[in-house]
Every structure is written in structure tokens, then in C-alpha cells.
VMD Tcl script that draws the C-alpha trace (Angstrom):
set ca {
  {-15.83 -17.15 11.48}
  {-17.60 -14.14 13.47}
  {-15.32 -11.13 13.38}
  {-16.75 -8.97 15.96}
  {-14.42 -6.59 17.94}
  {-11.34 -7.73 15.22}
  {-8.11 -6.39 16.97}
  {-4.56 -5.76 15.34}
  {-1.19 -5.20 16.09}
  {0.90 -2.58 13.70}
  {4.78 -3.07 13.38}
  {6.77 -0.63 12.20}
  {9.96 -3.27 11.62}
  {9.79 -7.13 10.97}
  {12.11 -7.32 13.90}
  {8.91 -6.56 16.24}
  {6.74 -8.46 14.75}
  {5.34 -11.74 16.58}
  {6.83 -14.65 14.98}
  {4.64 -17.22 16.23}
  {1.27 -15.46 15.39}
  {2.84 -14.33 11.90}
  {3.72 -17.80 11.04}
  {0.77 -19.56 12.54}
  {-1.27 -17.47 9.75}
  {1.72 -18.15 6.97}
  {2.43 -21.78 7.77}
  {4.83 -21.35 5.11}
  {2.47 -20.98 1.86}
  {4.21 -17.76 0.65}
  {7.82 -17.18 0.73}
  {7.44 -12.96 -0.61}
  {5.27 -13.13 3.16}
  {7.96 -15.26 5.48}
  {10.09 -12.85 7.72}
  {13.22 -14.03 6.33}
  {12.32 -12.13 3.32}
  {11.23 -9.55 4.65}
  {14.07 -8.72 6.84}
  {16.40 -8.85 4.02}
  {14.38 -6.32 2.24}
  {13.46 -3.96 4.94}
  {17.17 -4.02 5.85}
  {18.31 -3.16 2.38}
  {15.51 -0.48 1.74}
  {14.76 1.12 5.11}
  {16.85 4.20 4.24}
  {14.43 5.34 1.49}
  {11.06 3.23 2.36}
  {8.99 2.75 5.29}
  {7.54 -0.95 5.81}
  {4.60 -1.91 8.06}
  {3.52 -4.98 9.48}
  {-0.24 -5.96 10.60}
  {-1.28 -9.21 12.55}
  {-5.36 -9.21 13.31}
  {-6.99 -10.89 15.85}
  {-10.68 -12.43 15.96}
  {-12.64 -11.99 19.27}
  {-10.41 -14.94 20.74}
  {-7.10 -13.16 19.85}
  {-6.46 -16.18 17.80}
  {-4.35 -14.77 15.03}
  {-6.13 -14.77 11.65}
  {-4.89 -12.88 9.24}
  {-1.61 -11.05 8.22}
  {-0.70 -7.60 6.13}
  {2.88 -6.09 4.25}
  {2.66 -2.77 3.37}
  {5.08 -0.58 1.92}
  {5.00 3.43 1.70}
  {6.58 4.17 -1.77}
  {7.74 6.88 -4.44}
  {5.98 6.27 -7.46}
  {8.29 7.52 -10.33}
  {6.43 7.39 -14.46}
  {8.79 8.22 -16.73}
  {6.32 7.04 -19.52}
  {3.72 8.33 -21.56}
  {0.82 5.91 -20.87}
  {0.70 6.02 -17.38}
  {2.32 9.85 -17.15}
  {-0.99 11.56 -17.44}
  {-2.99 8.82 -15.37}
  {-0.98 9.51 -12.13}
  {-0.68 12.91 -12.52}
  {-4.18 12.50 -11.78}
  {-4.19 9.81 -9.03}
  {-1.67 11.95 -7.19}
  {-3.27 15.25 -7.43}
  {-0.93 16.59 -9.91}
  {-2.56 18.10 -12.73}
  {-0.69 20.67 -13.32}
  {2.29 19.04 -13.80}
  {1.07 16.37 -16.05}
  {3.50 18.10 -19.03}
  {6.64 17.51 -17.20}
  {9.06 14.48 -18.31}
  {8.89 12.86 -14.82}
  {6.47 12.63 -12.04}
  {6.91 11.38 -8.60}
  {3.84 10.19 -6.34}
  {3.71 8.76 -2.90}
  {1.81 5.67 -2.38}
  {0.92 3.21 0.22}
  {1.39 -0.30 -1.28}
  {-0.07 -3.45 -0.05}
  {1.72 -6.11 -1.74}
  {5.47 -6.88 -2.49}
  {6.64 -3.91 -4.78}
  {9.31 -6.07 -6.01}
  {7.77 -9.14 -6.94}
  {4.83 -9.86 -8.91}
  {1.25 -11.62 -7.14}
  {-0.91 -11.52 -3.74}
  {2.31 -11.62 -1.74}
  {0.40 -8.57 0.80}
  {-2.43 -10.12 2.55}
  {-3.27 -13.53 3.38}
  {-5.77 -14.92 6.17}
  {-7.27 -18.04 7.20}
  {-10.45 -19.81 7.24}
  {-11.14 -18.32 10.73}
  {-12.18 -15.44 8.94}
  {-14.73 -14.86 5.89}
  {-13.14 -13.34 3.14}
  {-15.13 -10.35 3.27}
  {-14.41 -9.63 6.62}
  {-10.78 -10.26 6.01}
  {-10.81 -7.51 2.56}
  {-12.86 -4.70 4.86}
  {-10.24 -5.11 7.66}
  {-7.40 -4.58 5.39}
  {-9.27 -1.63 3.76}
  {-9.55 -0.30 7.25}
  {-5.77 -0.56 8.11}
  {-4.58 1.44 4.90}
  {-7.06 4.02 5.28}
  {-5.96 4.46 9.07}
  {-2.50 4.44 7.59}
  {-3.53 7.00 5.31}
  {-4.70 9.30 7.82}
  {-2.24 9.02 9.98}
  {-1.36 12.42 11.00}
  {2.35 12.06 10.18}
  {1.45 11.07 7.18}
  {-1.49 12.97 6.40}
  {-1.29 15.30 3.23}
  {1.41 12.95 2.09}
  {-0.06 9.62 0.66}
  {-1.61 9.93 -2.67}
  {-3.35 6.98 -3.10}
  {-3.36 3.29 -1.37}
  {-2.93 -0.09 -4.10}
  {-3.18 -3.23 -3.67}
  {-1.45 -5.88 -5.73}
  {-1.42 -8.25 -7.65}
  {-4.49 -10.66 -7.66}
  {-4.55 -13.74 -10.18}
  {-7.33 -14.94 -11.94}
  {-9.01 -17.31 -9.18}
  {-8.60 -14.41 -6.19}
  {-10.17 -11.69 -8.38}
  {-13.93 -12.61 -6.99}
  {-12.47 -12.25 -3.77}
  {-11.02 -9.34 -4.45}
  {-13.67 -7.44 -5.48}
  {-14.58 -7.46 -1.50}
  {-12.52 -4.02 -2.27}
  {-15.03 -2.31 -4.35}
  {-17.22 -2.09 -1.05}
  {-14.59 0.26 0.26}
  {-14.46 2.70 -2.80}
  {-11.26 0.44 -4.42}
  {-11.87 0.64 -8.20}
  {-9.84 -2.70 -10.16}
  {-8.04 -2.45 -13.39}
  {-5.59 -4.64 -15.40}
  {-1.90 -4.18 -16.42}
  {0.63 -6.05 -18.57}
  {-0.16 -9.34 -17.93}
  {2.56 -11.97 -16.37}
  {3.60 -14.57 -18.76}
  {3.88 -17.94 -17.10}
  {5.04 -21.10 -18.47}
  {3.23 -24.30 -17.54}
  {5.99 -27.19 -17.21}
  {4.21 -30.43 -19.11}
  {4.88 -33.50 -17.24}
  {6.45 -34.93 -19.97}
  {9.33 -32.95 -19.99}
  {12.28 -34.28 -17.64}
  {15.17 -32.34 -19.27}
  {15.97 -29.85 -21.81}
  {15.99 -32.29 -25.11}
  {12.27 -33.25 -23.90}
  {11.55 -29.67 -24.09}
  {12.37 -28.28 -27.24}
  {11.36 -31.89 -28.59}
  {8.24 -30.57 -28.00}
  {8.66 -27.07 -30.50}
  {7.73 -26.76 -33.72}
  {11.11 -26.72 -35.81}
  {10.82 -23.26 -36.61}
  {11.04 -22.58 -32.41}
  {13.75 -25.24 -32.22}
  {15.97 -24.15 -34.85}
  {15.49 -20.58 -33.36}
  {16.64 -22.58 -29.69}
  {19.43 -22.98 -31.49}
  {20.28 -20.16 -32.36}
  {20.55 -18.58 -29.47}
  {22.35 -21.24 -28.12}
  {25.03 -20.35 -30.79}
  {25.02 -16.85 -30.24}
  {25.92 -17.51 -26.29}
  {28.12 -20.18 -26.94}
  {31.22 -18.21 -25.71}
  {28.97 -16.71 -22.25}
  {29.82 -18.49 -19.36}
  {27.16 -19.16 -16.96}
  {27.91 -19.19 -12.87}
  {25.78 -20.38 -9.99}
  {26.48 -17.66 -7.39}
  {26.76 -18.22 -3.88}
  {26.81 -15.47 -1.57}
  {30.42 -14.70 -1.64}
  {30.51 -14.26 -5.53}
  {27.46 -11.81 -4.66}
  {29.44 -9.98 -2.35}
  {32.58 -9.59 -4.52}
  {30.45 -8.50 -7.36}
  {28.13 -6.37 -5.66}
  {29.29 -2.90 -7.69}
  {29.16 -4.57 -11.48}
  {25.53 -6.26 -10.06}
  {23.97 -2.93 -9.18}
  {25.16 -1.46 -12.38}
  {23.19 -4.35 -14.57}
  {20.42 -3.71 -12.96}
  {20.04 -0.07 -13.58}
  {21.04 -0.67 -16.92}
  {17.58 -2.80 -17.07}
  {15.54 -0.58 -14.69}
  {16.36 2.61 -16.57}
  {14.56 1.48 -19.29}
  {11.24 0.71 -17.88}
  {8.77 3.48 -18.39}
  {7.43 2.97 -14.42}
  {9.08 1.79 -11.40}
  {7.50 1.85 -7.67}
  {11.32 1.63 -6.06}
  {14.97 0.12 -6.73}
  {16.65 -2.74 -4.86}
  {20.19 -2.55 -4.35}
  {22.90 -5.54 -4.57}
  {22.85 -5.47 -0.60}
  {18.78 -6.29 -0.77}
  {20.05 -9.56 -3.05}
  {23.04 -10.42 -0.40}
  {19.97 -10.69 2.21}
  {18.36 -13.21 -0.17}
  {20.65 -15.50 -0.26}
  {21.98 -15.50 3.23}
  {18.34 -15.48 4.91}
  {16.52 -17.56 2.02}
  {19.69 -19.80 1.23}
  {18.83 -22.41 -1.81}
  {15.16 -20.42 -1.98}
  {17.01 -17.58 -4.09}
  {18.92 -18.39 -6.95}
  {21.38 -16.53 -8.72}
  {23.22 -17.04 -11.77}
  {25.80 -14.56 -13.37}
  {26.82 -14.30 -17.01}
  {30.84 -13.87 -17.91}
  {31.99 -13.31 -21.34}
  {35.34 -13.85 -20.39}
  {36.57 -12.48 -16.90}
  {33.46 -9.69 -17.57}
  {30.27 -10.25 -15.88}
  {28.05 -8.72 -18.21}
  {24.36 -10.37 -17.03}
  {22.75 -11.86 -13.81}
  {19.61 -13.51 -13.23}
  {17.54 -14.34 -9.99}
  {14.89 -16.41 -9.02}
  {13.19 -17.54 -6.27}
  {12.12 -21.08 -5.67}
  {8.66 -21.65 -4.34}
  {8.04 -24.88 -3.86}
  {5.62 -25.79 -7.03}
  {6.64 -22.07 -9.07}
  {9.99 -20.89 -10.23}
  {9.36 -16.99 -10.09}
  {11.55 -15.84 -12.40}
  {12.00 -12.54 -10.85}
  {14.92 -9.86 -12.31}
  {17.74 -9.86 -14.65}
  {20.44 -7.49 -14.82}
  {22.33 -6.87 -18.65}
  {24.95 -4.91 -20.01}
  {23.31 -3.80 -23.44}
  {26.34 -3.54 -25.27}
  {26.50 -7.65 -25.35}
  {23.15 -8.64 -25.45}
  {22.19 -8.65 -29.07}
  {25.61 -9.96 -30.05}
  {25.49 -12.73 -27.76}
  {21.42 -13.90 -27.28}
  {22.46 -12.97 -23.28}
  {18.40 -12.22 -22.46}
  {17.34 -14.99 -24.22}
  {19.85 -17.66 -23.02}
  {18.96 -16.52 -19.72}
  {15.22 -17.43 -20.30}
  {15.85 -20.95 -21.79}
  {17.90 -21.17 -18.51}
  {14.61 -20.49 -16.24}
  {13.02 -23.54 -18.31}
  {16.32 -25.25 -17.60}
  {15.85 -24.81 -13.74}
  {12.04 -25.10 -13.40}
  {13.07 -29.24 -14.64}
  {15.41 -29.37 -12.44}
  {13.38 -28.35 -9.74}
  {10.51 -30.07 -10.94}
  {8.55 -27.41 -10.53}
  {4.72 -26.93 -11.75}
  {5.10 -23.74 -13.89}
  {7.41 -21.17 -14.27}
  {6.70 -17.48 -13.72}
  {8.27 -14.90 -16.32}
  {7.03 -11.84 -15.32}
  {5.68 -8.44 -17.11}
  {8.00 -6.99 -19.96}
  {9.09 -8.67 -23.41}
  {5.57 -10.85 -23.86}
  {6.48 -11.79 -27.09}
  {10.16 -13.04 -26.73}
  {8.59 -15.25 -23.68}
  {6.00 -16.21 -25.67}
  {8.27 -18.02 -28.05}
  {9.09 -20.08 -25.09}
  {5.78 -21.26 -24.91}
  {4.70 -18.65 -22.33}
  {1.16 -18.14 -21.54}
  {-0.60 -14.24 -20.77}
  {-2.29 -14.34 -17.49}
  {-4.28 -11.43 -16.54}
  {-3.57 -9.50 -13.20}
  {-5.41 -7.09 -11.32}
  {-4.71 -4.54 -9.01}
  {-6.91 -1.92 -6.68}
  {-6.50 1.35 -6.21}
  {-8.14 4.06 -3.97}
  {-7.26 7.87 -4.23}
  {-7.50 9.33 -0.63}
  {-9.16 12.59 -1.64}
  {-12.88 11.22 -1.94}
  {-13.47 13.51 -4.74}
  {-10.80 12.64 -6.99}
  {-11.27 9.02 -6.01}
  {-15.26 9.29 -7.60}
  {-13.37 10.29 -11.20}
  {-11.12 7.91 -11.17}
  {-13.94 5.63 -12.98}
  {-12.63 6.68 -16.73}
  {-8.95 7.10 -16.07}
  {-8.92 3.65 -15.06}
  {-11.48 2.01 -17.51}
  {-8.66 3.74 -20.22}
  {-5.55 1.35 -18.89}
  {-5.39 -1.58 -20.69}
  {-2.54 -4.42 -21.27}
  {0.56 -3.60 -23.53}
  {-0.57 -5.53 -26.78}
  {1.96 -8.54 -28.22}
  {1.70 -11.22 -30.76}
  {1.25 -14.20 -28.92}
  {3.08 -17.05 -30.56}
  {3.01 -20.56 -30.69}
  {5.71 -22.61 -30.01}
  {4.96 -26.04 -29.14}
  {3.38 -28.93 -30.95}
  {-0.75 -29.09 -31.27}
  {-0.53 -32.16 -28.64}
  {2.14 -30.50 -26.07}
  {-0.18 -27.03 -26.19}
  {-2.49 -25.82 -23.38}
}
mol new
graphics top color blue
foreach p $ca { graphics top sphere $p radius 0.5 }
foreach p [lrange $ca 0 end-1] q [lrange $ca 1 end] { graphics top cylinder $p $q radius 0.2 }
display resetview
């Protein structure tokens, strides 16, 4: 597990990037790390991101570790985190405008929620592993084409169990801090279909079940395949700006082509489901199957429908559909609308990211601005049974 004289190779494209040695390190235990992903992405966002690639080496050149990164505009359009990266991106004076725009070099998958940047093997400590991956972004940060450019370098998202690893970062003047939290819903063994389920609720959850079961009784729900992708690529890309354009922060936007990717590189890995009222598709969902963890991962909605017809919240019951179907361990809801997911019997877990400013100044006051982010606050609720609750 020595790392002395650690060596690296730096891709610019996944297309140059040595398959073997990747997936000798990936040995498939991350789908948002497999190349088939990230082709799809990179081919759908290389227009308005860069992407970079990192194998390292131990003494041996036996491949031991792995690194995404993405160089992103940050765009706040909100007032909690308006002021705060103002700050991180050296933009004081500009801290009163409606919108701010920061560059930032990413380590982890901007689109998808979890440690899906960095993983290594047990040919390396962990501490080794953190300080050469805190050596790559800073030499990415000073890169001179990019020099004068790059606000600040983050790396996301760590659960729970990583976080003592994580801290490795803190040696390498990374300060931690906590945003909304992902609400994930253990699947009880118990429950083999739907009736199971919401057998499980308290009858005030159940009858509300209902009720939105009613309310989207005249939706029509479709499995896409990648032709029904393709024909409604236009109506797709305008769902999901509907739901983007509400978020008060966004690192970047995928496009419909990015999803077309998906399901011709990951196949029955990505799953897509649209939403007709009639002959109008007026929702989508998407998912992406992994393994033990449905990750529910974006929805698309026309906003005109949604209240009228429970859309949103048929499309979450639908997630708890597929998870049993899948058989899946627990199901992964994401940031955003805690306490509708709640109701489904969703559980807060805590994430944590890292983030270094690269002016070594700024970076020292960073210590209160990030000490004053905190999770969005919900009212958790209850849904299930004293005997079905964890």
C-alpha cells in the first residue's frame, strides 16, 4: 500500500482513456463511473463543458485509483446561496445582482447525486488516495490555460460512512459543509408488491395513496425505449426546463440527446417512463438501476397538469413501484420536495461536500460562510406503521 513516486495519466475525452486500467479499478461497483456513462454524457455536454479523466499508478504502474472531473458554470439564482458564492468566486461586488455565474472544477457527477468522482482500491491507503486527488485538481487549477479562470475546486457528494474518509481533504485546505439532504427510501423485505406497501401506512398515508391515485387516474404511463426518446426529444427538453427553472441553483443542464446516450449505451440500466394525458406528454421520469439502489434521478413536468392530476406524486409511488420490481435494497429520491417524499416513508440522509477556493486568502475566510449553510428545513413525517418503521 506504499505510494511512493504515484504516477497518472490525464484524459481529456473518455474515448482516450485506458479501458482496461479504468475498469480494473471500477470492476463495475459504480455505474455514474463506467465509460458507457460517461461517453453518453461527455458526448451530449462537450459543447459547453470540459470533462477530464485521471487513472494513477502505484510504484508498479498497477492501476489503483480512478478520477471524473468536470469544469462547470455555476449559475445561483437564489437568495441563500447568492451571497455565499459571490464570495467563493471572488465576486463581491456583484453580490446585489439577480444572477451570478462562477466557474468551478467539479469532482463528482454534476448530474447525479453521491461519490460517483473518485474511487480507488485497497492498493492504496485512503489517505494517500484523498492527497493525490487533491493534487490533480489543484494542478488542474493552475493550469495555465486555465489559470485566472477556476474559482474554486468541489468535491461531491460523500454519504454518511465515507465522511471519515473524507476528511483526508481537510489536510489539503478543503473545508466540508452539508446541503439538502437526499431522501432515500429503505425497501422492507416484506414488501413484494404495491398492496404490501401501502399495507404497511398508517390509513391516513393510505387513504392519501389513494388519492393521488384518483387524481392520475386518466394519466397514462409509458415505458420508453429509445425510439419513443428520440421522437419526443423536443416536448422532453421542454419538461425539464420547466423543472430546472425553478431550482434556485444549478451546476449545468442536460439535454434530451444526453438521455438518448443513456439508454442506448446503458440499455435496461436507465429507465424512462413518460406521462400522457391523452396524446400529450405532459411528464417523464428517469432512473437508473444500480444493482441494489434505484436512483431516482430527474423528472420533467408540465405545471399546468400537475396539481390537477397528482402527476409528481404518481410518479414517486411509481419509483416505489419499480424499486419491488427490481428488488432493489432502497430507493434513492434525491434533494428537493423532502416533505412530499417523506410521506412515502422517505428517510433524510445527510451529505457532504468539499470545497477549496483557489485564492489562498479567500480560501482562509471561507470558515464562516460555510459554517452559515445549513439543510433546507421540512417536517419529516411518518408514514408507516410503528413495526414497518426504521
Amino acid at each position: 500500500k506504499v505510494c511512493s513516486e504515484p504516477k497518472l495519466s490525464l484524459f481529456d475525452s473518455a474515448a482516450l482513456v485506458n479501458k482496461s486500467d479504468w475498469n480494473n479499478v471500477l470492476k463495475e461497483k459504480n455505474l455514474y463511473l463506467s465509460l458507457e456513462f460517461l461517453t453518453a454524457l461527455e458526448d451530449a455536454k462537450k459543447d459547453d463543458m470540459e470533462f477530464r479523466y485521471i487513472i494513477y499508478y502505484n510504484s508498479a504502474l498497477k492501476p489503483v485509483a480512478i478520477a471524473y472531473i468536470q469544469l462547470v458554470h455555476f449559475i445561483d439564482k437564489g437568495l441563500k446561496y447568492q451571497e455565499i458564492f459571490c464570495k467563493l468566486g471572488n465576486k463581491l461586488k456583484n453580490k446585489f445582482l439577480e444572477s451570478i455565474e462562477v466557474k468551478a472544477l467539479v469532482c463528482g457527477n454534476i448530474f447525479a447525486s453521491g461519490e460517483n468522482g473518485f474511487m480507488f482500491t485497497s492498493d492504496i491507503e485512503p489517505s494517500d488516495a484523498f492527497n493525490l486527488l487533491a493534487g490533480s485538481m489543484k494542478r488542474l487549477t493552475q493550469d495555465e490555460d486555465k489559470n485566472g479562470q477556476i474559482s474554486f475546486s468541489l468535491m461531491k457528494d460523500f454519504w454518511p460512512k465515507s465522511i471519515t474518509l473524507a476528511n483526508n481533504l481537510k489536510n489539503n485546505s478543503y473545508r466540508g459543509f452539508e446541503i439538502d439532504v437526499n431522501m432515500v427510501l429503505k425497501i422492507h423485505p416484506d414488501w413484494k408488491k404495491m398492496d404490501d406497501y401501502f399495507s404497511s401506512m398508517n390509513a391516513k398515508f393510505r387513504t392519501k395513496a389513494k388519492g393521488v391515485y384518483k387524481k392520475s387516474e386518466a394519466v397514462r404511463v409509458k415505458i420508453f425505449e429509445l425510439n419513443d426518446i428520440i421522437k419526443h426529444k423536443e416536448r422532453i427538453e421542454t419538461l425539464y426546463l420547466s423543472v430546472l427553472n425553478q431550482a434556485d441553483y444549478k451546476f449545468g443542464e442536460l439535454n434530451a440527446t444526453a438521455l438518448i446516450n443513456f439508454k442506448r449505451n446503458l440499455s435496461e440500466k436507465f429507465l424512462f417512463k413518460g406521462y400522457f394525458l391523452k396524446e400529450t406528454l405532459i411528464g417523464f421520469s428517469i432512473a437508473f438501476y444500480l444493482d441494489t439502489i434505484l436512483d431516482a434521478n430527474m423528472v420533467g413536468l408540465d405545471y399546468d397538469y400537475n396539481k390537477e392530476y397528482a402527476v409528481y406524486q404518481r410518479m414517486l409511488y411509481d419509483f416505489v413501484e419499480e424499486s419491488l420490481h427490481l428488488r432493489v435494497k432502497e430507493l434513492r429520491l434525491g434533494r428537493t420536495a423532502e416533505q412530499i417524499k417523506s410521506s412515502l416513508g422517505a428517510e433524510p440522509v445527510d451529505m457532504k461536500l468539499y470545497i477549496k477556493h483557489r485564492n489562498r486568502i479567500t480560501n482562509k475566510l471561507l470558515a464562516p460562510i460555510i459554517s452559515s449553510i445549513t439543510p433546507s428545513k421540512f417536517e419529516l413525517r411518518a408514514p408507516f406503521r410503528k413495526e414497518f418503521a426504521y
